[in-house]
C-alpha positions as CSV (number, residue, x, y, z in Angstrom):
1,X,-21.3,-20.4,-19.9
2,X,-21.1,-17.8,-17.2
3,X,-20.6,-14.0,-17.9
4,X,-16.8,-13.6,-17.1
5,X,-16.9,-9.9,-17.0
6,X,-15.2,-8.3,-13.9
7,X,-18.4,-5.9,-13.6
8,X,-20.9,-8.0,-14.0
9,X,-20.8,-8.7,-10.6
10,X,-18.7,-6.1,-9.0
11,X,-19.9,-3.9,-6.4
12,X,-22.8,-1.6,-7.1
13,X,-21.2,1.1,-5.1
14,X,-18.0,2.8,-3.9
15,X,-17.5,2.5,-0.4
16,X,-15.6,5.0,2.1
17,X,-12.2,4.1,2.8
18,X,-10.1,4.1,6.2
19,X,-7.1,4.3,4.3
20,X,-0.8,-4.0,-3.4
21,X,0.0,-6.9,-7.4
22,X,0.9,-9.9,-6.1
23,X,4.4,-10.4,-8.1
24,X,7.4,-11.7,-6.4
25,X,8.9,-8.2,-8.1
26,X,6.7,-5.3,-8.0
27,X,7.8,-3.3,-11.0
28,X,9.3,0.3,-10.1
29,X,7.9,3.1,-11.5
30,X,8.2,7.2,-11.5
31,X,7.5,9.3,-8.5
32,X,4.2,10.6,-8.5
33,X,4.0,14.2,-8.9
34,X,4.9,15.6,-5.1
35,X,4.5,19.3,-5.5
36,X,1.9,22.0,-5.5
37,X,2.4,23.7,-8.5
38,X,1.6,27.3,-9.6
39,X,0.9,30.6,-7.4
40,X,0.7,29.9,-3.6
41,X,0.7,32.9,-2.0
42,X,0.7,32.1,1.9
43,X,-2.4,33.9,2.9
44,X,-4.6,30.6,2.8
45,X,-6.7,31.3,0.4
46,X,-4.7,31.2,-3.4
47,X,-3.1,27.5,-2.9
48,X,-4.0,25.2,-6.1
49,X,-2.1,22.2,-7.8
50,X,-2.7,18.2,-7.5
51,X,-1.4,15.9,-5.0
52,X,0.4,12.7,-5.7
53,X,-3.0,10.7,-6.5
54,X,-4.1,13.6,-9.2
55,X,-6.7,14.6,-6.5
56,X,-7.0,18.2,-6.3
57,X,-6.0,20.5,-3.2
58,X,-7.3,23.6,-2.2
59,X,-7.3,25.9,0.4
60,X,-10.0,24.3,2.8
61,X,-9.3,20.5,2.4
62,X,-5.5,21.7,3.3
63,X,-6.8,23.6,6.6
64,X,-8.9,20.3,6.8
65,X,-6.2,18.1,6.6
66,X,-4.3,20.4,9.2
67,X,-7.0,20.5,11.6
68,X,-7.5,16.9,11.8
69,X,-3.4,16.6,11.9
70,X,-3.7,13.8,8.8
71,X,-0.6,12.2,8.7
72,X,-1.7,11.1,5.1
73,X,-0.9,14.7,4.0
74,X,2.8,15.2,5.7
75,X,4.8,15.5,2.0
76,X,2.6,17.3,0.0
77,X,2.6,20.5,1.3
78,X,4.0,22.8,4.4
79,X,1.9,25.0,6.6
80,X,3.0,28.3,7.2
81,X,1.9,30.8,10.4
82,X,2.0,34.2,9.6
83,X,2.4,35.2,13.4
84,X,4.8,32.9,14.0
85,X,6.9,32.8,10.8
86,X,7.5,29.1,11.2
87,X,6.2,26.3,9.0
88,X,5.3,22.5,9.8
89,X,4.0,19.7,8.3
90,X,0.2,19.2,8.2
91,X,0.1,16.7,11.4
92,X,2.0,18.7,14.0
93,X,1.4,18.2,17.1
94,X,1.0,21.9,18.1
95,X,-1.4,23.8,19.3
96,X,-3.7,25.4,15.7
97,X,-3.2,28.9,15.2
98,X,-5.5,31.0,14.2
99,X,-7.1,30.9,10.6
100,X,-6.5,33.8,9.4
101,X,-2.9,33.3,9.9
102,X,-2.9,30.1,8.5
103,X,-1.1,29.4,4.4
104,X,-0.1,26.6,2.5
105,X,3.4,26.5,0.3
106,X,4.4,23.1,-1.9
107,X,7.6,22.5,0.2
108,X,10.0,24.0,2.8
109,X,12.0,25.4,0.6
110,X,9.1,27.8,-0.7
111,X,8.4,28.5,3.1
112,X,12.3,29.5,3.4
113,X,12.1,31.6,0.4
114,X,9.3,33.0,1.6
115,X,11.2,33.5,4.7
116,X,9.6,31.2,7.6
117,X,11.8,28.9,9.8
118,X,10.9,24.8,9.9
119,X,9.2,23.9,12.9
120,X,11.5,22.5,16.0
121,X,9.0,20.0,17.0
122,X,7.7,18.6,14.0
123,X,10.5,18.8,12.1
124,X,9.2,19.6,8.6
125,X,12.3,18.9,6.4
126,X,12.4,15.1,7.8
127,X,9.3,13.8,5.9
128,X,10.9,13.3,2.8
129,X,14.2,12.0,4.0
130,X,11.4,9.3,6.3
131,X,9.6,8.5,3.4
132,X,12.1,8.2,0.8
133,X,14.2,5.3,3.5
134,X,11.0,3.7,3.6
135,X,10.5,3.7,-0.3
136,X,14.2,2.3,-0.4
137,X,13.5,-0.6,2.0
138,X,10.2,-1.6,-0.1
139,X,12.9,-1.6,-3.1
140,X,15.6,-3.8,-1.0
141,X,12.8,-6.1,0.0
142,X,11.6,-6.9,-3.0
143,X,14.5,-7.8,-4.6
144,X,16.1,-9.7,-1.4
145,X,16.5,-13.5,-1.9
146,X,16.6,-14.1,2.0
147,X,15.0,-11.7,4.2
148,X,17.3,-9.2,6.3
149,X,17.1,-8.6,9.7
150,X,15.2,-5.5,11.0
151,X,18.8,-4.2,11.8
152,X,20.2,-5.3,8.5
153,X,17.2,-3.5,6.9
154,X,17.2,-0.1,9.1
155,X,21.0,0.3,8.6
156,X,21.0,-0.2,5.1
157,X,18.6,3.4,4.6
158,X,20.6,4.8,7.6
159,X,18.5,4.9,10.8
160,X,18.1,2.8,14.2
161,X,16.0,-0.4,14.5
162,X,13.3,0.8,16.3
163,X,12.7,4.1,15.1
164,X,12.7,2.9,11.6
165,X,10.3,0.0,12.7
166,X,7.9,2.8,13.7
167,X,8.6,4.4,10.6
168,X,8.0,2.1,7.9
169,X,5.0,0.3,9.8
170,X,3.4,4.4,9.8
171,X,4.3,5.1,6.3
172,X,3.4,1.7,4.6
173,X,0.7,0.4,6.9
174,X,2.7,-2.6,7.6
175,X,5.4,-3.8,9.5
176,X,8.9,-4.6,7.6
177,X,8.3,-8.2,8.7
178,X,4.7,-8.6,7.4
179,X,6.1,-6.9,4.2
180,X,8.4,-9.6,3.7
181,X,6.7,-12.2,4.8
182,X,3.7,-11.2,1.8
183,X,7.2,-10.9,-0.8
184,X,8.2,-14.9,0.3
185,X,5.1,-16.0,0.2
186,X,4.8,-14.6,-3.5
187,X,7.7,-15.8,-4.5
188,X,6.5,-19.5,-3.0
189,X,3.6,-18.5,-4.8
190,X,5.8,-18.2,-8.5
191,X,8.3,-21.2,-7.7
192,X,5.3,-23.0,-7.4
193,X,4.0,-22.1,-10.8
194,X,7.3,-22.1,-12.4
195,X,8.6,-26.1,-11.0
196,X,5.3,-27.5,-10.8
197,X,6.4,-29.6,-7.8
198,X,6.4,-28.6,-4.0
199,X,9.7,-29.8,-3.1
200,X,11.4,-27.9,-5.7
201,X,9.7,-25.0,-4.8
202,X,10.6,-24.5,-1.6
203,X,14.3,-24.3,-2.3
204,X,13.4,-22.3,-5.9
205,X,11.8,-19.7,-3.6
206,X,15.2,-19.5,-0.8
207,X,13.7,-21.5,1.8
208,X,15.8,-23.0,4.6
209,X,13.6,-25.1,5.8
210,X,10.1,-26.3,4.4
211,X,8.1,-25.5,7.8
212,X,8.6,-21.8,7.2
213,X,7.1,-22.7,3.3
214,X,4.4,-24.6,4.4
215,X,3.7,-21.4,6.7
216,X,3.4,-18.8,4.2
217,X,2.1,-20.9,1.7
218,X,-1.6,-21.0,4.1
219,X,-1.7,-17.5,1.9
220,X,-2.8,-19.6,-1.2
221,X,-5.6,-20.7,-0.1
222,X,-5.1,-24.2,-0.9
223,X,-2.7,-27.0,-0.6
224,X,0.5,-26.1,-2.4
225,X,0.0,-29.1,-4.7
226,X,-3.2,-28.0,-5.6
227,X,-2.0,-24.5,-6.5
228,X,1.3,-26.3,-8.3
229,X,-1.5,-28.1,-10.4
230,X,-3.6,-25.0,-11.5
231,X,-6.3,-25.2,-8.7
232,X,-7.4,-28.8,-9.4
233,X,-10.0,-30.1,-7.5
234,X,-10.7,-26.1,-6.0
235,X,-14.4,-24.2,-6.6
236,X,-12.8,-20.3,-6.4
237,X,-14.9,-18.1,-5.8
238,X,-14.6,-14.5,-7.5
239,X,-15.8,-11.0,-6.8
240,X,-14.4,-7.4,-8.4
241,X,-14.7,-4.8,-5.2
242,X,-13.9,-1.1,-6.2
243,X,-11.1,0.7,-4.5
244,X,-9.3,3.6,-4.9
245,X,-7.0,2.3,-6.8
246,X,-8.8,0.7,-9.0
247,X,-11.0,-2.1,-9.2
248,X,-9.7,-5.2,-7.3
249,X,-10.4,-8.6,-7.9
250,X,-10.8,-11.0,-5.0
251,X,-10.7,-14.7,-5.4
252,X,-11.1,-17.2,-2.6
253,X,-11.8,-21.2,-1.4
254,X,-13.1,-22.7,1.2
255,X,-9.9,-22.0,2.9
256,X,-9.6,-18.4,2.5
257,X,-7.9,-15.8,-0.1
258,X,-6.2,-17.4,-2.9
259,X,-5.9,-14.5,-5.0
260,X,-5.9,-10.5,-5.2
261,X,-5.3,-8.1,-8.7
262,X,-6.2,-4.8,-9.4
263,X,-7.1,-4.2,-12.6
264,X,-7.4,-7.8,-13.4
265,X,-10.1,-10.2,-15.3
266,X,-11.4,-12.7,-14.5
267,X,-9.4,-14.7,-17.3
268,X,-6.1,-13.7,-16.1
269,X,-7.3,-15.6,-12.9
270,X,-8.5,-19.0,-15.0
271,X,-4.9,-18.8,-16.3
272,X,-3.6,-18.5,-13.3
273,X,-6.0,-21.4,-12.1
274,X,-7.0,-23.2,-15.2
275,X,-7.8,-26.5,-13.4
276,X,-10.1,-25.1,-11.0
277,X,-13.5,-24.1,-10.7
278,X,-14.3,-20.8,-11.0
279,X,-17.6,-19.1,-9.9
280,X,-19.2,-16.0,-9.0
281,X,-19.4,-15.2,-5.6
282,X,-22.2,-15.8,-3.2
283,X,-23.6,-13.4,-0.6
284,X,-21.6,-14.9,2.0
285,X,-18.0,-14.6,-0.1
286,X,-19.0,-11.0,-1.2
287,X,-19.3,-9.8,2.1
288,X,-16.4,-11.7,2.9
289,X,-14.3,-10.2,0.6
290,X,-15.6,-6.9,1.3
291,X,-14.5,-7.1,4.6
292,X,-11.0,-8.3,4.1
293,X,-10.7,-5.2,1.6
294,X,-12.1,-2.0,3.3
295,X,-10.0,-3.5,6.2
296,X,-7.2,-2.6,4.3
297,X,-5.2,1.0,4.8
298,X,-4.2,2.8,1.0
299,X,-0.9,4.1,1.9
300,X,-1.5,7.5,0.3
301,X,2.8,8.6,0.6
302,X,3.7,11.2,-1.4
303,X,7.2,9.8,-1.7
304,X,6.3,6.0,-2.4
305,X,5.8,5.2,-6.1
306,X,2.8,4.2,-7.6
307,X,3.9,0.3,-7.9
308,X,4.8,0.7,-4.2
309,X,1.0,1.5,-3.0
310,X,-0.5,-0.8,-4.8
311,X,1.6,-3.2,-3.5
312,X,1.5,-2.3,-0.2
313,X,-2.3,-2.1,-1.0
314,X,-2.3,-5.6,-1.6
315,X,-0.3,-6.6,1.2
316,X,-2.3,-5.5,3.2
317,X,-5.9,-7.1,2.1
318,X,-3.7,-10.9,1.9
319,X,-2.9,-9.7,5.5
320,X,-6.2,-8.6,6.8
321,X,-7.4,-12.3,5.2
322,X,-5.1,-14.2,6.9
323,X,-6.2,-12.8,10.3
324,X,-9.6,-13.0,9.8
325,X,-9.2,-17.3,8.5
């Protein structure tokens, strides 16, 4: 019988990364931790705390972070310019001052209390308000039984079409309509589970019309009788890649990706599959699979909860498989 362990053939290394739970629902959880907390005086050099993913933060990966203009940090903390008394967000698009002149606060309003004016071209203030309508439409789309319009969607967190298309694609790493394309295609993915029989599945999941099913459901990796029968008559192939959010397990056929779970065994993916074959990955479907994942951005957003990055996280690896069938 063959070793079932996720680590027994995981990857012998961590890998660097350019950067979610494939449930028709992702489950809702806290906000991570935003703020910097403690003393942070704004001479650069006393800033300490942990950001949103427990990683710590000090004085030179913030000037880091600043220098590069890393988007990925906007929300976590505020730069302030001592010869300028103004304070922006760590991508602005100014020209760097000075070192020396150079501090870190938690928020703008520390920088106001410690009496610096927001920036007028990066607009400091506006990255939580941007993040947290983005956080909202992941919430709206994941509950939505029919997918709304990029219209419907931007006027329901309160901004214009195409700004917010900009917004959300910047914030989450995808566009709204490849996020809701991954949330049908997991609820196809459930109905089919749940009814057992295609036809029933396609109207269980809100389809109008089974073209657009048999569209998404190319994302299973098999027929979508097969997958309604437990993966008979499939060989999946497994492999556990670490990733920063945990270790991620990648199942695929002939076909392409069938499956992705962080955190998961390999049993939860025989009862997801019990009719098929399951075995560990060859050379091929290793590198495979760790090409579809390092592919994959790890929306790093203060302001998104933790459920929400992992599955934008996932999202985005069933994405970058699709592309690369």
């Amino acid at each position: 019988m063959p070793d079932l362990s996720p680590m027994a053939h995981s990857s012998p290394s961590s890998r660097a990364w350019s950067g979610i739970h494939p449930s028709a629902h992702p489950a809702a959880d806290e906000h991570a931790a935003q703020r910097i907390p403690g003393q942070a005086r704004d001479d650069g050099k006393s800033i300490s705390g942990r950001t949103s993913d427990d990683t710590s933060i000090d004085p030179e990966t913030a000037w880091d972070a600043f220098s590069r203009r890393d988007r990925a940090y906007d929300g976590r903390f505020v730069v302030t310019v001592s010869s300028t008394r103004i304070y922006c967000r760590p991508s602005c698009a100014a020209r760097r001052p000075r070192r020396e002149h150079v501090g870190f606060l938690a928020d703008g309003a520390a920088a106001r209390a410690a009496g610096y004016r927001a920036c007028r071209r990066c607009l400091p203030d506006d990255v939580a308000r941007d993040a947290a309508a983005v956080s909202r439409a992941l919430a709206l789309l994941d509950r939505a039984e029919r997918t709304p319009s990029l219209a419907d969607l931007a006027a329901a967190v309160g901004y214009a079409p195409h700004h917010f298309q900009r917004l959300f694609t910047r914030v989450a790493g995808l566009s709204p309509a490849a996020y809701a394309r991954d949330r049908r295609a997991a609820r196809a993915a459930a109905a089919l589970r749940e009814e057992g029989h295609v036809t029933a599945a396609i109207y269980a999941a809100g389809y109008a019309a089974p073209s657009r099913f048999y569209a998404d459901a190319a994302a299973l990796g098999m027929a979508p009788a097969a997958w309604a029968s437990g993966g008979a008559g499939e060989r999946v192939a497994w492999y556990v890649v670490p990733t920063p959010l945990g270790a991620l397990l990648v199942a695929q056929t002939g076909r392409g990706l069938c499956h992705v779970g962080l955190d998961e065994r390999v049993e939860a993916l025989a009862a997801l599959l019990p009719a098929a074959l399951l075995v560990a990955a060859d050379a091929g479907e290793r590198s495979r699979a760790l090409r579809w994942v390092e592919a994959a951005a790890v929306p790093r957003d203060a302001a998104l909860t933790g459920a929400q990055r992992r599955a934008l996280f996932l999202a985005a690896v069933r994405a970058t498989a699709r592309a690369d069938a």
